[in-house]
KOLPA-195836 format. One line per 5 residues: number of its first residue (from 0); for each residue x, y, z of C-alpha. Coordinates in steps of 0.2 Angstrom, whole numbers. Last residue first. Layout:
REM residues N
NUM> X:Y:Z; ...
This chain:
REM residues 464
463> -159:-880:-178; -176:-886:-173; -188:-884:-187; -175:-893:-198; -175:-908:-190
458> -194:-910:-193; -209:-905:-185; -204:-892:-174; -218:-886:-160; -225:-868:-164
453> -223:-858:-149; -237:-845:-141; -230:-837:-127; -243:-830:-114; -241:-818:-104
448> -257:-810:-91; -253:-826:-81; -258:-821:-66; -271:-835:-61; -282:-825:-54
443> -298:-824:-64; -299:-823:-81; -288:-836:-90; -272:-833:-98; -276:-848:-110
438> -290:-840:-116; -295:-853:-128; -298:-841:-142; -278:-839:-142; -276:-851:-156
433> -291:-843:-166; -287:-826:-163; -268:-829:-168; -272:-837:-185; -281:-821:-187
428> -268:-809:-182; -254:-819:-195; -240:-809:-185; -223:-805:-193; -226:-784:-192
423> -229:-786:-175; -246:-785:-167; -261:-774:-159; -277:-779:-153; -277:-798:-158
418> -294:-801:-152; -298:-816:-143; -318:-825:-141; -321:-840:-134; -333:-832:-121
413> -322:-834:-107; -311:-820:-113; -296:-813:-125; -287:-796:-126; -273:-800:-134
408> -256:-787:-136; -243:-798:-148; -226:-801:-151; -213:-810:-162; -197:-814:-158
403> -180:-807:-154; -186:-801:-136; -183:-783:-138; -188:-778:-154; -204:-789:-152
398> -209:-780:-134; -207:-762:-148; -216:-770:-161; -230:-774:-149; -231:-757:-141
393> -231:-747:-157; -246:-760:-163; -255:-756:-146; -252:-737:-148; -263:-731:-132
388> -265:-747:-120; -281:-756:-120; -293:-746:-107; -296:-750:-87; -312:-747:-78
383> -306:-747:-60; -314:-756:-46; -304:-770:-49; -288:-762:-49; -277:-768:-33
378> -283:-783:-35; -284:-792:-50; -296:-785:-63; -313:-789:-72; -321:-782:-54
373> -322:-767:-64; -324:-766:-84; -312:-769:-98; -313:-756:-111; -304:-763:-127
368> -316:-764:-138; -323:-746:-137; -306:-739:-137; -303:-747:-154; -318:-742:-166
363> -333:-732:-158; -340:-736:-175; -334:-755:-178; -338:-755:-159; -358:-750:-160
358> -357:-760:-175; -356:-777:-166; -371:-787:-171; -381:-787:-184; -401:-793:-183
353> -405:-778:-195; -416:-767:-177; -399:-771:-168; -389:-765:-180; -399:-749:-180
348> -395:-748:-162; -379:-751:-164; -375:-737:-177; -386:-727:-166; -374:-728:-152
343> -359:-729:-162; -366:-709:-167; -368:-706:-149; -350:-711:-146; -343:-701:-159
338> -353:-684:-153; -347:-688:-134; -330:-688:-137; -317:-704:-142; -309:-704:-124
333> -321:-694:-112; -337:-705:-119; -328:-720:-118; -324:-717:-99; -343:-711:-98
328> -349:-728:-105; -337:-740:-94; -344:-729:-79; -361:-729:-83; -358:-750:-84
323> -368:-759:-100; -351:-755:-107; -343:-768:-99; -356:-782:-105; -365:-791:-89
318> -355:-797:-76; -353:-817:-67; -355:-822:-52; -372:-823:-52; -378:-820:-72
313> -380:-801:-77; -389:-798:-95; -388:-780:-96; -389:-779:-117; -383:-761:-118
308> -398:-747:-119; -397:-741:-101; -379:-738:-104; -384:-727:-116; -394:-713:-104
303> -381:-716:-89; -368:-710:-101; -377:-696:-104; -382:-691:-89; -365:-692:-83
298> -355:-705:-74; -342:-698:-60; -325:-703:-62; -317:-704:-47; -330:-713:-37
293> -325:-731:-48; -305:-727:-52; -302:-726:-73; -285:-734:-77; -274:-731:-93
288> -260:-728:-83; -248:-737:-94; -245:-751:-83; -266:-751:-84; -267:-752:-102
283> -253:-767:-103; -262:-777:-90; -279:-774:-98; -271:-780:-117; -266:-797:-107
278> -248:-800:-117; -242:-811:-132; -225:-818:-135; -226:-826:-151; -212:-836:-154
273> -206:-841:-170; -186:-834:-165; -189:-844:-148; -188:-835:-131; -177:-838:-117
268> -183:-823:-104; -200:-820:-106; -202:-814:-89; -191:-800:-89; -192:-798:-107
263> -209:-794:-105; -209:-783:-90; -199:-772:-98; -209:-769:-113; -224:-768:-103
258> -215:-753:-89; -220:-756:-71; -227:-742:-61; -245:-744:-64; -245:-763:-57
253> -240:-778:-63; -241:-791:-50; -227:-804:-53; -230:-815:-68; -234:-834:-71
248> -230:-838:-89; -245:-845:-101; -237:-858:-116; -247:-858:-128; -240:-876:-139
243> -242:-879:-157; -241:-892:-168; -258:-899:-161; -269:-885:-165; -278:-875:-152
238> -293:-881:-146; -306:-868:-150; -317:-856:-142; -318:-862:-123; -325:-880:-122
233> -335:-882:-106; -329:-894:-94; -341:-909:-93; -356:-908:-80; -354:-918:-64
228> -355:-937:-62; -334:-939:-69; -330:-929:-55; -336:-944:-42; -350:-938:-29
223> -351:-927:-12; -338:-937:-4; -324:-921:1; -312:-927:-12; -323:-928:-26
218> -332:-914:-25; -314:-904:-19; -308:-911:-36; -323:-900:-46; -322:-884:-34
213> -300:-883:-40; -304:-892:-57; -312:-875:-62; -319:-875:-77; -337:-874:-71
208> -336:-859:-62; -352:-852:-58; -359:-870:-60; -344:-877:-51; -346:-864:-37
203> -365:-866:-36; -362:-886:-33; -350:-882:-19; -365:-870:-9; -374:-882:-10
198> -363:-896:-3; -358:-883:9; -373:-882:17; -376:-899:16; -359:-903:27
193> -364:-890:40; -353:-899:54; -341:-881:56; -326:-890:47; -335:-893:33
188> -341:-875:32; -324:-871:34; -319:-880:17; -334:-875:8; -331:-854:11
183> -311:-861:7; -316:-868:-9; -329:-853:-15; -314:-841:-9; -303:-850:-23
178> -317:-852:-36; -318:-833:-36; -330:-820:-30; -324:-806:-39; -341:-811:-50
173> -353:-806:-34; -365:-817:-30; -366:-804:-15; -374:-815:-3; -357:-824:-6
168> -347:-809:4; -359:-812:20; -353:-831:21; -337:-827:16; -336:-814:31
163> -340:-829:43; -328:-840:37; -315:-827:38; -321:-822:55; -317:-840:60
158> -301:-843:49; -291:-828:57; -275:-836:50; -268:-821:45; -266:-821:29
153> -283:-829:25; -290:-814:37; -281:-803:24; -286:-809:9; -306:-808:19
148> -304:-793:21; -297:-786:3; -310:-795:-4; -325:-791:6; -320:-771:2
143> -321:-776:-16; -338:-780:-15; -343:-767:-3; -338:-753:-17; -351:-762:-29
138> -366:-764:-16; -368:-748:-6; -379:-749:8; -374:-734:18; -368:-742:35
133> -364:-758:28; -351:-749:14; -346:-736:30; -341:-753:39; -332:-760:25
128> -322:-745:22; -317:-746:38; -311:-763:37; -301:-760:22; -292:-746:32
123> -289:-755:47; -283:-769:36; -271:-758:28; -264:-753:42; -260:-770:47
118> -256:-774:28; -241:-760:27; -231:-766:11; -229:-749:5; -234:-751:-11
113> -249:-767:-11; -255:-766:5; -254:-747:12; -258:-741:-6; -272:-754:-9
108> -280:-747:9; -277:-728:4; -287:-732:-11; -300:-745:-1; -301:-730:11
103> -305:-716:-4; -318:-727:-11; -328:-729:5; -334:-709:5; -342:-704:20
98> -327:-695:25; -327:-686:6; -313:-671:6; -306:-679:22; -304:-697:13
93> -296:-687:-2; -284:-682:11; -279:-700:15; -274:-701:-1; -264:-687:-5
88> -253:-693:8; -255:-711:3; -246:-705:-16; -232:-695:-5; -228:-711:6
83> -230:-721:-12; -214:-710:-20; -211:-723:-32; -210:-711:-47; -224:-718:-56
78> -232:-721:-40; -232:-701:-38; -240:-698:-54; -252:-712:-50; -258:-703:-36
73> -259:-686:-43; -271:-694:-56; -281:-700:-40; -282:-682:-35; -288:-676:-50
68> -302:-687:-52; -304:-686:-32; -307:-670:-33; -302:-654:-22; -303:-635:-30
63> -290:-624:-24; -280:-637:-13; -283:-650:-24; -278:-639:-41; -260:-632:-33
58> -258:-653:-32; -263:-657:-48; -254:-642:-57; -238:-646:-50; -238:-667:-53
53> -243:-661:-72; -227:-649:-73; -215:-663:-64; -222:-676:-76; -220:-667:-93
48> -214:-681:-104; -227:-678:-117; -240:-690:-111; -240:-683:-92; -242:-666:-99
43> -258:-673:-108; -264:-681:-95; -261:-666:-83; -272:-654:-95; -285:-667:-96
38> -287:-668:-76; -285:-649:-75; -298:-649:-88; -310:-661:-79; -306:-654:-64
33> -315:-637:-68; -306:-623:-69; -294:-614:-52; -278:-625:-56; -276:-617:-73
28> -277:-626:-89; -269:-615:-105; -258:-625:-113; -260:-643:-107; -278:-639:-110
23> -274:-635:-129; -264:-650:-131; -278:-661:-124; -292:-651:-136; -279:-653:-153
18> -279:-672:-148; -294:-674:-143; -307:-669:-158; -321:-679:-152; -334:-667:-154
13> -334:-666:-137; -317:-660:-133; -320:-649:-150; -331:-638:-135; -320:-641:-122
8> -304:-632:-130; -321:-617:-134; -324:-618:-114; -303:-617:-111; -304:-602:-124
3> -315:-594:-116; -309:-598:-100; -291:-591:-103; -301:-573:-111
């Protein structure tokens, strides 16, 4: 009878019906079903202020039937709680589950690293998930794991093997390959006596990233030419207006422990009544545990099937759309339910066929928009999918109660384009867009996931 009903739960799952599914799974899940419904089940808990029950049936589910979706889910109940011994336990016994695996390592890696502070073990870790990615030949998992190597050869000085793990890791063209390891690949290169070699490989950082006054100033510096010879520095979106100042605060790394309202007036500590304080709508998703680990979450035929159909265009060092990803699609798919997402589907497609853009999202609505994909992330989560957070508009008027001013969840990009995802009752979200269209954040590591947008006085009035 308790399958029945979980199949029949998963069934309006589907159909998109997730809230009545979720609490039904929360009800009736048992640690012997498939992990997709322990997985729900424990979300659901998890989201009603039932940790302890959801932490119960994930662990009584890994021993019965191991995964790593549930086990990751396991994992971040146990970072909630800051019990990160307890989260690396788990773990390293997903690594056992799947020793071929190189997720699992870069997962016990990130825990070693960035929780418990342990960076030799980690670099054993990263290292030997690098070695299985060489072994096996697989390209998005070996990505991340030349980043955590080479962050930790910078760290320690080991410049010659860092050299020579950049020159493998640029083969890549990867777009986690930032301007920063572009300059230091191109500063040992000098040091080595291949001065043309790194010329070239200079001039495809500041075509990859051609805002970057890091690449463009090391031109000038090392003798290849004068910065004012090399292409201008593209305009992103639209300049903001002169009476008002964006104002982008350096942050610690959020991580999925840390609470958004708390974070906030931590760092936005002396804000103005007409401020805007606006945060990265990705950093807000994944301190909410809106986080989707890459070899977790397995993409199904479904979602494989669409994906197909989602413009691929995929520059070097750059990434195509997120949901041109399997994994962004079967994220997408497990939030809004398979029958909505095909309809947004054919919504697009016939959108495509008129010459109009963008009704795939207007029918998958806000979860669609707000999916960022991997390698779109700082370390420890770029190889996670990560959503907008739940109740965006809750959120905001929640950080705005708080701080005393106005506030704002953004998601913006390179492309000019920002989208005020949820706001404040006092919020103009248009005028917003177009002031935050700039991306004054950025995209790559600049850590600056807050931004405060001011409005400069233009009288005495204005400043009293």
């Amino acid at each position: 009878m308790g399958s029945a009903i979980v199949y029949w739960l998963w069934f309006l799952d589907v159909l998109g019906l997730k809230s009545v599914a979720s609490k039904g799974f929360a009800k009736y899940a048992r640690p012997e079903h498939h992990p997709y419904v322990v997985y729900m089940a424990a979300k659901q808990r998890i989201r009603s202020g039932n940790r302890q029950e959801a932490k119960v049936l994930l662990e009584k589910s890994l021993e019965k039937r191991p995964s790593l979706r549930c086990g990751r889910l396991l994992i971040h109940v146990f970072i909630k709680d800051k019990q990160y011994h307890s989260a690396l336990n788990v773990a390293q016994r997903l690594s056992q589950i799947e020793p071929e695996n190189p997720w699992p390592y870069l997962l016990i890696g990130d825990i070693q690293y960035f929780f418990l502070k342990d960076t030799d073990s980690a670099f054993e870790s990263f290292k030997q998930a690098l070695d299985i990615c060489r072994q096996l030949n697989k390209k998005n998992p070996l990505k991340v794991a030349y980043k955590r190597v080479c962050r930790i050869l910078e760290e320690k000085g080991m410049e010659d093997e860092l050299i020579d793990h950049l020159a493998e890791f640029i083969k890549l063209e990867s777009s986690n390959f930032h301007d920063h390891e572009f300059h230091i690949l191109v500063s040992g290169l000098i040091d080595r006596g291949q001065r043309d070699k790194a010329r070239d490989i200079l001039s495809l950082g500041i075509k990859a990233y051609p805002r970057s006054l890091l690449l463009r100033q090391a031109w000038e510096t090392l003798g290849f030419g004068q910065q004012e010879d090399l292409p201008p520095i593209p305009m992103r979106g639209k300049a903001p207006p002169s009476d008002v100042e964006l104002i982008p605060v350096k942050t610690k790394l959020f991580v999925e422990n840390d609470d958004p309202v708390e974070a906030m007036k931590q760092h936005v500590t002396q804000p103005q009544p007409k401020d805007i304080a606006t945060l990265s709508s990705c950093v807000a998703g994944l301190m909410e545990g809106r986080i989707f680990m890459e070899g977790a979450v397995e993409p199904g035929f479904v979602a494989k099937t669409l994906s197909r159909f989602v413009d691929q265009k995929d520059v070097p060092f750059g990434g195509a759309a997120p949901m041109a990803n399997p994994l962004s699609m079967q994220v997408l798919l497990e939030e809004i339910g398979t029958l909505r997402t095909l309809v947004a589907a054919a919504a697009g497609a016939v959108g495509k066929l008129l010459g109009r853009k963008g009704w795939f999202y207007v029918v998958g609505g806000q979860d669609a928009g707000q999916i960022d994909d991997v390698l779109g992330s700082l370390p420890p989560y770029d190889y996670y999918v990560i959503m907008g957070p739940e109740d965006p508009s809750g959120l905001s008027n929640r950080m705005a109660r708080e701080l005393g001013c106005e506030a704002a969840i953004v998601d913006a990009n390179d492309l000019g384009v920002a989208w005020a995802v949820g706001y404040s009752s006092g919020v103009d979200p248009a005028w917003l867009e177009e002031v935050m269209s700039c991306n004054p954040a950025g995209n790559q590591e600049q850590q600056t996931p807050i931004v405060v947008v001011r409005r400069k006085p233009s009288n005495l009035s204005d400043t009293v």
